[in-house]
C-alpha positions in Angstrom: -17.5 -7.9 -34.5 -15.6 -4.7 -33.0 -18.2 -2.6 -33.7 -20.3 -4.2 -31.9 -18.3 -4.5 -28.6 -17.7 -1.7 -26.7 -13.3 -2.0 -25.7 -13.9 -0.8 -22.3 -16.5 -3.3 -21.4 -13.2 -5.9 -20.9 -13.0 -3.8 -17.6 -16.0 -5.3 -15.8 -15.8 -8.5 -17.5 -12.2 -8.8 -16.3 -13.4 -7.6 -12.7 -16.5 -10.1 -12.5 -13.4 -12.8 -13.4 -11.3 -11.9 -10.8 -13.9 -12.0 -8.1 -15.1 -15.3 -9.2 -11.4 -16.4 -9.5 -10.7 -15.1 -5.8 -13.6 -16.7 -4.6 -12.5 -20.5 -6.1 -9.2 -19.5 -4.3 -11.1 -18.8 -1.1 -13.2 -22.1 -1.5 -9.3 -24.1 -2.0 -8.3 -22.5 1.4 -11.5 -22.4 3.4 -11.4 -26.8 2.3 -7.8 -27.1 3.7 -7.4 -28.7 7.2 -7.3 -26.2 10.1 -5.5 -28.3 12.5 -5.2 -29.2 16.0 -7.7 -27.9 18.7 -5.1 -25.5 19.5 -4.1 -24.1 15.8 -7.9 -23.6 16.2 -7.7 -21.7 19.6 -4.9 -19.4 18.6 -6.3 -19.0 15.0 -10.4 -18.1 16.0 -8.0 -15.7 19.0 -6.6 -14.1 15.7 -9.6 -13.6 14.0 -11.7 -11.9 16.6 -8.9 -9.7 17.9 -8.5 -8.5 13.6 -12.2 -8.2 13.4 -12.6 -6.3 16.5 -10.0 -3.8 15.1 -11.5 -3.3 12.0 -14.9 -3.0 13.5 -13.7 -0.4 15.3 -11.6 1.8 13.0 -14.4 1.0 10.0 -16.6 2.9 12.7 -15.1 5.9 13.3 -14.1 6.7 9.5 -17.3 5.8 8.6 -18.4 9.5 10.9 -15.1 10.9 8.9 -16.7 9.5 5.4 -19.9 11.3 6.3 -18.6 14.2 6.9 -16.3 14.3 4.3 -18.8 13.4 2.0 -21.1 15.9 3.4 -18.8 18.7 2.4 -18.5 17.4 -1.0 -22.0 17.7 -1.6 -22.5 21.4 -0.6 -19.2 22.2 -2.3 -18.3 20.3 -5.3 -17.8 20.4 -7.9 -19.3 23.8 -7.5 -21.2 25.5 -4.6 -24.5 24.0 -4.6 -26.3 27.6 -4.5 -24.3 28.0 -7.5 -24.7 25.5 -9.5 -26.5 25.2 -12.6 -26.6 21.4 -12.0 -27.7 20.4 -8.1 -27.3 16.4 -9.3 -23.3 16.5 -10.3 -22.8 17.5 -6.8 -25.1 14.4 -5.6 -23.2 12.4 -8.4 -19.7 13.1 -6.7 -20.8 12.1 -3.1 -22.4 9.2 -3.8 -19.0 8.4 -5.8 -17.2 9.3 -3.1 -19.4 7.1 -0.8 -19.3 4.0 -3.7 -15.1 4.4 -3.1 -14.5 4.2 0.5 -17.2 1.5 1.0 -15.3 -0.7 -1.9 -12.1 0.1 -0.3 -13.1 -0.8 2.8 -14.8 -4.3 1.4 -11.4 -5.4 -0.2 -9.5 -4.7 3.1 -11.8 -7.2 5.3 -12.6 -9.5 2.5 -8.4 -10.0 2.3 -8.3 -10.2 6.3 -11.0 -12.5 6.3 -9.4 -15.6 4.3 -5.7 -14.4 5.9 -7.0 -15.3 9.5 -8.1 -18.2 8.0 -5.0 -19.2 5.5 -2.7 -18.8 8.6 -3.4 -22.5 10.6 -4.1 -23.8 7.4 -0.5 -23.2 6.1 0.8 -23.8 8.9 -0.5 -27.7 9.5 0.0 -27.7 5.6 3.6 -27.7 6.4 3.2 -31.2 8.2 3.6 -32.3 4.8 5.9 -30.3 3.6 7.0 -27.0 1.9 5.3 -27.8 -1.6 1.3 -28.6 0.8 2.2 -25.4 2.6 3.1 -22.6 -0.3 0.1 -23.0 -2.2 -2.4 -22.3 1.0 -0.3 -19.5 1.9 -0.4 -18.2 -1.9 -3.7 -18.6 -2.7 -4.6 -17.2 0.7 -2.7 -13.9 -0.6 -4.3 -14.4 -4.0 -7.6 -14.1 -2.7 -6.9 -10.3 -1.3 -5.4 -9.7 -4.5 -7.9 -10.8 -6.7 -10.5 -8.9 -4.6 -8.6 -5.4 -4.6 -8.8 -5.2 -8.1 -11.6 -6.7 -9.0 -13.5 -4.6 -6.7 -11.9 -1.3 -7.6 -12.3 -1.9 -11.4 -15.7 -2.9 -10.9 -16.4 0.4 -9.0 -15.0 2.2 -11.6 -16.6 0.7 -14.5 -20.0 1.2 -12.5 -19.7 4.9 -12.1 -17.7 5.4 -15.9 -20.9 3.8 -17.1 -23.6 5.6 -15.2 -22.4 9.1 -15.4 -20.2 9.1 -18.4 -17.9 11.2 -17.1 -14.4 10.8 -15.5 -14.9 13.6 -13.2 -17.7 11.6 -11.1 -14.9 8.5 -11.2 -12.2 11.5 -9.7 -14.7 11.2 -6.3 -14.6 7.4 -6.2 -10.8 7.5 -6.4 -10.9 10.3 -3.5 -13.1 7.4 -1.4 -10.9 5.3 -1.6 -7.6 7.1 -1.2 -9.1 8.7 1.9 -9.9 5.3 3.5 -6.9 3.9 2.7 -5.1 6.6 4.4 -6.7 6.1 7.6 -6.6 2.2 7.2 -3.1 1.9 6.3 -2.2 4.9 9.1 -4.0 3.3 11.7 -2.6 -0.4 10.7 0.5 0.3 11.0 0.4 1.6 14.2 -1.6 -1.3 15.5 0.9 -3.7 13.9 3.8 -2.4 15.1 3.0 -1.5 18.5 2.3 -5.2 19.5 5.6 -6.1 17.3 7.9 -4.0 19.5 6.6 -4.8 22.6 6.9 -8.5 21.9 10.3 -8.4 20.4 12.1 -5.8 23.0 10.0 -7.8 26.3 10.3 -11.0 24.9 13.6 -11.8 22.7 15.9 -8.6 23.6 14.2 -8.8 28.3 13.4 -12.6 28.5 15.2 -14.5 25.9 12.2 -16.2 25.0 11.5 -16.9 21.3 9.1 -14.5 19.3 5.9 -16.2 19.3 6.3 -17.8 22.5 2.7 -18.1 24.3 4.0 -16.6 27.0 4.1 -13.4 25.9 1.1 -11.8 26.2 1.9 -9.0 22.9 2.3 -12.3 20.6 -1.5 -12.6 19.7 -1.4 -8.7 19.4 1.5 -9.1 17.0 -0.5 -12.1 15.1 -3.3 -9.8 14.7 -1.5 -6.9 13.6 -0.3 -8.5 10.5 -3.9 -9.2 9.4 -4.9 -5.5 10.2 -1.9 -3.6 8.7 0.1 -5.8 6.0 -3.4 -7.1 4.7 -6.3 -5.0 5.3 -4.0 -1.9 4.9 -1.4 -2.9 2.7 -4.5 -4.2 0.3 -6.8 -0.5 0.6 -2.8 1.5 -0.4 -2.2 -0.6 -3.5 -5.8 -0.1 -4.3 -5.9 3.7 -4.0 -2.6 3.7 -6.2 -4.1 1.6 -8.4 -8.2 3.1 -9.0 -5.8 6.5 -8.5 -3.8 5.7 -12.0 -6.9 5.2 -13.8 -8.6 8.1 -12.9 -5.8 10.2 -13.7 -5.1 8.8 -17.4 -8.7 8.7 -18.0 -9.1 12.8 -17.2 -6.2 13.2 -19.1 -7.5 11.4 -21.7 -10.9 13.5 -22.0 -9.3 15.8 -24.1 -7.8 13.0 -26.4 -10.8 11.0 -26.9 -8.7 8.3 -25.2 -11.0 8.1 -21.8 -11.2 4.2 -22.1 -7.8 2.7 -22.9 -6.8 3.1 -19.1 -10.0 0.8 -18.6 -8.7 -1.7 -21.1 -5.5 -2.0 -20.1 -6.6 -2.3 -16.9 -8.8 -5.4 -17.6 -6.1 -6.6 -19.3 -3.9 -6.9 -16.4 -6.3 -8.3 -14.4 -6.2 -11.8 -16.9 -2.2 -11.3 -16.7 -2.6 -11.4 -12.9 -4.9 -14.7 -12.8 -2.9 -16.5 -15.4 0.2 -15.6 -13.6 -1.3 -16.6 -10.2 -1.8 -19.4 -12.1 1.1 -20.4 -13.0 3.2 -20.3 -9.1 4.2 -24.1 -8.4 6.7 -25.1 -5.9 8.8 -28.5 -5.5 9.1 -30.4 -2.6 12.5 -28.8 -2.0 11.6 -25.4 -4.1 12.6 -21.9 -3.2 9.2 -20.2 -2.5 10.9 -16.5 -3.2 12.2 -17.3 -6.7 8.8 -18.4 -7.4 7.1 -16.0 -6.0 9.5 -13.6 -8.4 9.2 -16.0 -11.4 5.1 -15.6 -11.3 5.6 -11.3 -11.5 7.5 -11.8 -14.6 5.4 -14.4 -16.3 2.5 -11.8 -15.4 4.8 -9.0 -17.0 5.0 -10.9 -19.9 1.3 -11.9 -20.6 0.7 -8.0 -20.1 2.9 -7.1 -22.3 1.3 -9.7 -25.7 -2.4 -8.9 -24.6 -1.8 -5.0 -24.9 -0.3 -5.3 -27.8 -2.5 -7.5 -29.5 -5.7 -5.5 -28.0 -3.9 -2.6 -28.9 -3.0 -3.4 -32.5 -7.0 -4.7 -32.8 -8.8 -1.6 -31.3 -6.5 1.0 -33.3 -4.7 2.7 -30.2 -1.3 4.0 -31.5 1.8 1.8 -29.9 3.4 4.8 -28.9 1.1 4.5 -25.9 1.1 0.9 -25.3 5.5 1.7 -25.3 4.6 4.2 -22.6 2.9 1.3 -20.9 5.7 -1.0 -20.9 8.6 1.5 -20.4 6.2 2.0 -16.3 6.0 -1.7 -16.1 9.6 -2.2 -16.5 10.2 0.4 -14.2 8.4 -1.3 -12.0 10.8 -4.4 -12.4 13.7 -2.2 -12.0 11.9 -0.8 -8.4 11.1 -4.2 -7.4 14.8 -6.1 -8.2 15.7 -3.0 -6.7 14.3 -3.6 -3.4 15.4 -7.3 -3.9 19.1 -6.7 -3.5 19.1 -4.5 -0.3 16.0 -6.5 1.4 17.2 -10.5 0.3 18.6 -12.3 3.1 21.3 -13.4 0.1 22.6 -10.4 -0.9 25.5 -8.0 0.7 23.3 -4.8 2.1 21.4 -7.7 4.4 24.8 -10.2 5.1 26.9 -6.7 6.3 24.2 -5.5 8.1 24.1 -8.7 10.3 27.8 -8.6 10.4 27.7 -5.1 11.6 25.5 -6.6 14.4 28.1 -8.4 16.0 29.8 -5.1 17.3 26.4 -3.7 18.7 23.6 -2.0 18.0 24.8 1.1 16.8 26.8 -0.3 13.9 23.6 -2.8 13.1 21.9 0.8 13.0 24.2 2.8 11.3 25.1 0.1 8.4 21.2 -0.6 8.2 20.0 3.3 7.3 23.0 3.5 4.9 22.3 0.8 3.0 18.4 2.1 3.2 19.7 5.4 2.0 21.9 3.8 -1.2 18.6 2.0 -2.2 16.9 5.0 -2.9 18.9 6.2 -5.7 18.1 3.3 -8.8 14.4 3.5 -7.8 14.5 7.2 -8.5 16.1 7.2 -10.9 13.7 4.8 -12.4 11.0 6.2 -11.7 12.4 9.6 -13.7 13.8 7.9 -16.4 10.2 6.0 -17.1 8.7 9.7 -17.2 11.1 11.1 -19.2 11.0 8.1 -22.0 7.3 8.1 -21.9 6.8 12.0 -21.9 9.2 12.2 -25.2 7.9 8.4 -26.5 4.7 10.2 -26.9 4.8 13.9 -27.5 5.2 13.0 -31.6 1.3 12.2 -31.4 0.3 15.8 -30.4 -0.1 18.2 -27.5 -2.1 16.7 -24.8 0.2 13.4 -25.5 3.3 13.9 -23.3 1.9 13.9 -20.1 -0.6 11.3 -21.0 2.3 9.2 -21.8 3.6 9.4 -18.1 -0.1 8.1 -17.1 0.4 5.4 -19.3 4.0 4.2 -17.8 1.8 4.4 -14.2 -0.8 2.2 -15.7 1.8 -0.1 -16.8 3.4 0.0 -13.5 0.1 -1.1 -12.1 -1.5 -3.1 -14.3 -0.1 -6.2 -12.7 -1.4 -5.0 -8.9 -3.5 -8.1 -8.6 -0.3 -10.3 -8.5 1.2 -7.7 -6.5 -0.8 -7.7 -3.7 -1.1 -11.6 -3.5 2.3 -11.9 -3.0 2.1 -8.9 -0.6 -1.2 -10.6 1.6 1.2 -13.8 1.5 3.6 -12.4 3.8 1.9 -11.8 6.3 -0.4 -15.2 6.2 2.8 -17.0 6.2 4.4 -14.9 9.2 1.0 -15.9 11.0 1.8 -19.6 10.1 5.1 -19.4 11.9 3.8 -18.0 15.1 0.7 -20.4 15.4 3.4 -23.5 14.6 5.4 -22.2 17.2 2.7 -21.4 19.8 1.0 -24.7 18.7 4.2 -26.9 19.2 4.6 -28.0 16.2 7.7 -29.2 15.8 11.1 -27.6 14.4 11.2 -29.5 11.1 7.2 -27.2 10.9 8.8 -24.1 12.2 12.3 -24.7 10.0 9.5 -24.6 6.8 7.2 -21.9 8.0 10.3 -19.8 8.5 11.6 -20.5 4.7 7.8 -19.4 3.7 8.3 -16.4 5.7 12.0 -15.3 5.0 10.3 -15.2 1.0 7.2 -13.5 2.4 9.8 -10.5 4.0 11.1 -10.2 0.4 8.0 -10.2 -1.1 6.6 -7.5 0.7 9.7 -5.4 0.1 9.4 -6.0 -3.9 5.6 -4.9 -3.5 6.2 -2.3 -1.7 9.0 -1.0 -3.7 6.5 -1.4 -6.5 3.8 0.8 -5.0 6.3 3.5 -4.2 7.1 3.4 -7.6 3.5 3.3 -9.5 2.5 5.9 -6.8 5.5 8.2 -8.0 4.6 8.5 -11.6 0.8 8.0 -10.9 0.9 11.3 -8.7 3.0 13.1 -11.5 0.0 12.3 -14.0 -2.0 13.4 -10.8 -0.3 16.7 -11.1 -1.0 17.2 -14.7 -4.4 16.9 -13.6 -5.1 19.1 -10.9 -3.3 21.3 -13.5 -5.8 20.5 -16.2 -8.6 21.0 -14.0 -7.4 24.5 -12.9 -6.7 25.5 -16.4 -11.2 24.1 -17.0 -12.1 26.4 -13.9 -10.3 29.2 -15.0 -11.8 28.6 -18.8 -15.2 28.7 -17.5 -14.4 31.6 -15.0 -13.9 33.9 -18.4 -9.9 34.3 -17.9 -7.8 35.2 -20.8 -5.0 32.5 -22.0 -2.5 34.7 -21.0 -3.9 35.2 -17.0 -4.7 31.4 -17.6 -0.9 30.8 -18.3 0.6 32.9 -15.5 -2.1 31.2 -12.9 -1.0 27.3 -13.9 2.2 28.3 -14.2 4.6 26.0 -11.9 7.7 28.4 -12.0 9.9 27.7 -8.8 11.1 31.3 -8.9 7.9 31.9 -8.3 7.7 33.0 -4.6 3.9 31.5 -4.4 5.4 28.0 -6.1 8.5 28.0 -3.9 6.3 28.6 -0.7 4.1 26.1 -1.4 6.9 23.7 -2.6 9.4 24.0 0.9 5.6 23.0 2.4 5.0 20.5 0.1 8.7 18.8 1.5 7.9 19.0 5.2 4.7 17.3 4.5 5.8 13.7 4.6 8.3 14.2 7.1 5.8 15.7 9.0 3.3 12.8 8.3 6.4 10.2 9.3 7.0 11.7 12.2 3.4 11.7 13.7 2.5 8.2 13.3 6.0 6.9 14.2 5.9 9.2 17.6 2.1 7.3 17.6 3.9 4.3 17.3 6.2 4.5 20.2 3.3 5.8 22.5 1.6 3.1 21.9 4.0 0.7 22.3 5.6 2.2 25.4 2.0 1.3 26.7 1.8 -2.3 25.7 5.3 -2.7 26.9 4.7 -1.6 30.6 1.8 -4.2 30.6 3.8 -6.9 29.0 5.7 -6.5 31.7 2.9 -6.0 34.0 1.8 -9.4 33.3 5.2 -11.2 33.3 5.2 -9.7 36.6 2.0 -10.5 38.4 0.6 -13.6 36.7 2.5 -16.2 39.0 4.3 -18.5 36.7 3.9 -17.4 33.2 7.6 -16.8 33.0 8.3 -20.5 34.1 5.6 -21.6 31.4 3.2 -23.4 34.4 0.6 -25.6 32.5 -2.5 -23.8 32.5 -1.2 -20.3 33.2 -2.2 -18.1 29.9 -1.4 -14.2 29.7 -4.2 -11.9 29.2 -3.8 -11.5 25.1 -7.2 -9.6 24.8 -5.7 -6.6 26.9 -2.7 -6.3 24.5 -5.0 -6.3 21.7 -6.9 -3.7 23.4 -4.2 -1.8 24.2 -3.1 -1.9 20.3 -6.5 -1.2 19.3 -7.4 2.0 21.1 -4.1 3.7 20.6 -3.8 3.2 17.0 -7.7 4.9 16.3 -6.6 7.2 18.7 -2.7 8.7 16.9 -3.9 7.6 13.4 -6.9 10.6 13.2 -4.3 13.7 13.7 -1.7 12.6 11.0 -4.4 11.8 8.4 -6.6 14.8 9.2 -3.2 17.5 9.2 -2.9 15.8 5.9 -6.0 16.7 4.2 -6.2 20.2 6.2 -2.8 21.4 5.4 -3.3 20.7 1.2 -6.3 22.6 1.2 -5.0 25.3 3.6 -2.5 26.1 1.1 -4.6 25.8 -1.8 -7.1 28.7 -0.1 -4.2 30.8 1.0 -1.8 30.4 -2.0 -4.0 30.0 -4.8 -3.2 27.1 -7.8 0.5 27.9 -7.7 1.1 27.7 -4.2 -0.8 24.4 -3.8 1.0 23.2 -7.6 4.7 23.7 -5.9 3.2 21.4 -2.7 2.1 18.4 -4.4 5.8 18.8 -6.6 7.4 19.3 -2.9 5.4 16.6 -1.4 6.0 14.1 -4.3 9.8 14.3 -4.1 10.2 14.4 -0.8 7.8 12.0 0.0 8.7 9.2 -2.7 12.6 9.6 -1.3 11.0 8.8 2.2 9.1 5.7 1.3 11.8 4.2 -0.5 14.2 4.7 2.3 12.1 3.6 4.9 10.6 0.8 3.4 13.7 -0.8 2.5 15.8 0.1 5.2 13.1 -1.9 7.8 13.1 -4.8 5.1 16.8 -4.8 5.7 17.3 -4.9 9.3 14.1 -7.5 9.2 16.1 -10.0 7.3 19.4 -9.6 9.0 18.0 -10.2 12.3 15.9 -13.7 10.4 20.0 -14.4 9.1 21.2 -14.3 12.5 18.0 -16.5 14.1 19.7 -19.1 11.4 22.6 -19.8 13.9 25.4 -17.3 12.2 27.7 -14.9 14.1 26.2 -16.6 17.8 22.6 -16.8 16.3 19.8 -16.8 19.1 20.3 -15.1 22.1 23.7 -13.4 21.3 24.6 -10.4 21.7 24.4 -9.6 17.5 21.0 -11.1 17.8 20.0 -8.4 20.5 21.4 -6.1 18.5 19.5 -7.3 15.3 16.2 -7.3 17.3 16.6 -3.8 17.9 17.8 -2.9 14.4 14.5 -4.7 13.7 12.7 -2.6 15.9 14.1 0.6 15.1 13.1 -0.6 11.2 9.5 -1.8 12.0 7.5 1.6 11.9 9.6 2.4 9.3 8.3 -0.2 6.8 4.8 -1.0 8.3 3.4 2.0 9.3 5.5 5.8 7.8 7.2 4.1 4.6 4.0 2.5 2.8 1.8 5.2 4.2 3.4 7.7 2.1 2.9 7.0 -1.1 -1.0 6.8 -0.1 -0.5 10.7 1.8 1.1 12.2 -1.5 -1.5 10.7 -3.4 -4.4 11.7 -1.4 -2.9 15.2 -1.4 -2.8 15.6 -5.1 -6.4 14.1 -5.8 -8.0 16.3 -3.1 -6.2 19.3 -5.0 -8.0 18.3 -8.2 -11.2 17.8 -6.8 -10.9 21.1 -5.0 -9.1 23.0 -8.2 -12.1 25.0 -9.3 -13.0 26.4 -6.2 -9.3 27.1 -5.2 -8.7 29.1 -8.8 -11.7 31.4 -7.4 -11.3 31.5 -3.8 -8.2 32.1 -2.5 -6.2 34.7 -0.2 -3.7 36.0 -2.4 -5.6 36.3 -5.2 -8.1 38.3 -3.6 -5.8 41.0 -2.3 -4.5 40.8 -5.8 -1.3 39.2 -5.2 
């Protein structure tokens, strides 16, 4: 009977089931009640603003894809005037193509049913929190169930036309490169219209934050969609296509190309019988089950591997390697739990802090980010370390393959991961239209308890990319290696010149150079799009006030006075396409820049560089925002003044500070560092040849 079936065939199978599971999701949210003629006002003013954006930024990368894409066909993976076989280059581009189109289909597909699952929670609550979790869930499961499905069903496509994971190495580039841009230019939208309604509204007018005065709050509504869905969904899917590519290369010399495929298809059933498994109460705590779900998915991950594994003959060393990543992944996740959870001390001192001003709220807030750095990293090394020595018994080759293995494991669960990630930001929506719709508290007291879980959620999932993204770029590493080492091989080099040319010495002055580089990079990256952040929203804040202003009695709330939302989106809409281009674009240039000048050793002690320093970033940043989130949400529960006091206007500012951090630089990252490292691979064979040094003969 195993003869006769092919293992890696459970990849598509699994895919074709998760789309067909995400689409009887989408059917049990597209049935639910949308609400009052006003849910279904702000709601439809949601959608078109999110579909507008996406229109707009899938336009202008779609000139970037064709470029890009362009190049890749005259260059790779060889000169075309060189090669012996024209097609492989046509074979990459149209892989390439195949991956940002995919990418790009998840993102809208996910912000599709969220500006749909957002009224639809949010009149679920009527009836109470038990109607309104599952909307909001199975909203979130929807994107999930997509992003994988899609991305292993790319895969599989491509692995089964061409045979070869090289071609797959260009899908993955598709997709990382479009997720880059996405994410980027999300962010930025997102958080632009969230700090200008915050520091007008709560911190200027005292007004609540999705009041319908404000003219930023359907700006803010849409930026969810656009950035914590859409983007949020195209950077867990890069990570994830990005940790099969690099274990199946790795695997080419092993015979083991097709285990990463299996495993993969294996997570995808742990992911829909965990999703599966989520049930609330009528007074249930929608975080602990959100939390209880990833576990139970941990757990059916963990029998299916090893059964599959014992059945198809795979050694357990490397099914160990698997679950040594996945429990990382736990560890990164609790992790981001303790310092993010409105329960727990890092949050409860923060808001404490708040009560003295905003410079303690501050100051206690990026401390606490800082601490939360060091068990994730440590982690993420130990899970290398244990899966590198787990499985350098089997032979050489095996060590580093192990560490691919622990990302796989770290990701095989994604689908579950980035429902409960695309619920955050449904349920956030929820609040706002309950609010704006006038609800009622007892509708807004539930909504917020969905969102307070949807804060911590994110923060877990996040922490969890950060994580898979670390030891998937490590793997990504050995790659780019491996590929230099095949260049070099077919270039005629000896084993010794082959040795000194891969070698990743830091006494090497071309390694160090390359690795102080390699360290600016994400600060660099941070920098950019959080300056594009506050450009932007120093714009939407002068017309926020503009409005408040000039419109005669919007302040005063007149019946039938309305803000102008649709110049707010606008505002948020041009300014992200426009800072998102230079920080993605210095990004790819500055990889390849060194890789020309410096040769394979330079650009090697880059991605090392950009890794560490880049990983330490994203941690910080994505848990320090997560913290001051949640202590300004602690104070909005009527502690230490609650409301309007001065530790709430010091909170909302914390908050503030915190947004770009863990919206638009923090989960960026791990999508920079990883787009760095697989344009190095696809670029290795023509950096080992052409480069400055080398030719000058140093």
């Amino acid at each position: 009977m195993l003869e006769m079936f092919e293992p890696w065939l459970i990849a598509p199978i699994a895919a074709l089931i998760s789309i067909l599971a995400g689409l009887y999701f989408y059917r049990y949210v597209d049935k639910q009640d949308s609400g009052t003629e006003r849910m279904k006002e702000i709601s439809d003013a949601i959608k078109e603003g999110s579909k507008a954006f996406l229109k707009r930024e899938y336009t202008i990368l779609a000139i970037f894809v064709l470029v890009v894409g362009t190049l890749i066909g005259i260059f790779l993976p060889s000169p075309i005037w060189t090669s012996a076989n024209p097609l492989d280059n046509i074979t990459l581009t149209l892989s390439y193509f195949f991956g940002a189109f995919l990418s790009a289909l998840a993102g809208y597909v996910g912000m599709d049913i969220a500006t749909k699952a957002n009224t639809k929670a949010a009149y679920a609550a009527r009836d109470g929190l038990n109607k309104a979790f599952p909307v909001g869930f199975r909203g979130g499961a929807v994107m999930g169930l997509a992003v994988v499905g899609f991305s292993l069903l790319g895969i599989s496509i491509v692995y089964f036309i061409t045979g070869d994971a090289g071609a797959v190495l260009g899908f993955s580039f598709g997709a990382s490169a479009l997720a880059l841009f996405a994410k980027a230019g999300g962010g930025i939208f997102t958080k632009t219209a969230d700090i200008a309604a915050d520091l007008v509204g709560k911190v200027e007018l005292g007004i609540p934050e999705d009041d319908p005065r404000n003219p930023a709050v359907i700006a803010d509504n849409v930026g969810d969609n656009v950035g914590d869905v859409a983007g949020m969904g195209a950077d867990l899917a890069d990570s994830y296509i990005a940790s099969i590519v690099a274990v199946m290369i790795l695997g080419t010399a092993l015979g083991l190309v097709e285990i990463a495929l299996v495993f993969a298809g294996l997570g995808i059933f742990a992911s829909i019988l965990g999703a599966a498994t989520l049930r609330i109460g009528a007074k249930g705590n929608p975080g602990k089950s959100l939390n209880m779900g990833t576990y139970v998915t941990c757990i059916i991950f963990g029998i299916l591997t090893l059964i599959a594994s014992y059945y198809i003959g795979y050694d357990l060393r490397l099914w160990g390697a698997s679950i040594v990543g996945l429990a990382a992944g736990v560890v990164i996740g609790t992790t981001s739990d303790f310092f993010t959870s409105e329960s727990k001390s890092p949050v409860l001192n923060t808001a404490e802090a708040s009560k003295t001003g905003t410079a303690t709220n501050i100051i206690t807030g990026f401390s606490y980010g800082l601490q939360s750095v060091f068990p994730p990293l440590i982690g993420i090394g130990v899970a290398a370390v244990v899966a590198y020595y787990l499985c350098e018994p089997l032979g050489s080759g095996y060590a580093v393959f192990g560490i691919g293995m622990a990302a796989i494991g770290m990701l095989s669960i994604v689908g579950l991961i980035i429902s409960n990630d695309a619920y955050g930001p449904i349920v956030d929506n929820s609040r706002g239209i309950a609010e704006q719709a006038g609800l009622g508290d007892e509708v807004i007291r539930i909504t917020d308890e969905l969102d307070a879980a949807g804060n911590t959620a994110k923060a877990i999932t996040k922490g969890f990319a950060i994580g898979a993204a670390g030891l998937t770029v490590i793997a990504l590493l050995a790659t780019f290696q491996s590929e230099a080492i095949a260049a070099l091989v077919e270039a005629g080099k000896s084993q010794a010149e082959i040795a000194t040319l891969v070698n990743f010495n830091l006494l090497n002055p071309k390694v160090m150079l390359g690795a102080f580089v390699g360290i600016a990079m994400p600060a660099l990256f941070s920098a950019m799009v959080m300056l594009g952040v506050g450009r932007n929203a120093e714009r939407m804040i002068k017309e926020v006030r503009r409005q408040f202003k000039e419109i005669p009695g919007l302040k005063e709330g007149k019946e039938g006075v309305k803000p102008d939302y649709a110049r707010c989106v606008d505002i948020a809409t041009t300014g992200a396409l426009r800072e998102l281009l230079p920080a993605s674009t210095v990004t790819l240039g500055v990889t390849l820049a060194v890789g020309f000048i410096g040769g394979a050793q330079a650009l090697g002690g880059c991605l090392a560089g950009a890794i560490f320093s880049g990983l330490l970033l994203a941690l910080l940043m994505s848990n320090a925002g997560g913290l001051w989130d949640n202590a300004k949400k602690y104070i909005e529960t009527g502690v230490h003044g609650g409301k309007g006091s001065d530790a709430h206007k010091a909170a909302v500012v914390g908050d503030t500070v915190g947004d770009p951090f863990k919206d638009t630089a923090g989960p960026s990252l791990n999508t920079m560092i990883t787009v760095m490292s697989l344009v190095a691979s696809l670029f290795a064979a023509l950096i080992v040849q052409y480069n400055l040094l080398g030719m000058l003969g140093l």
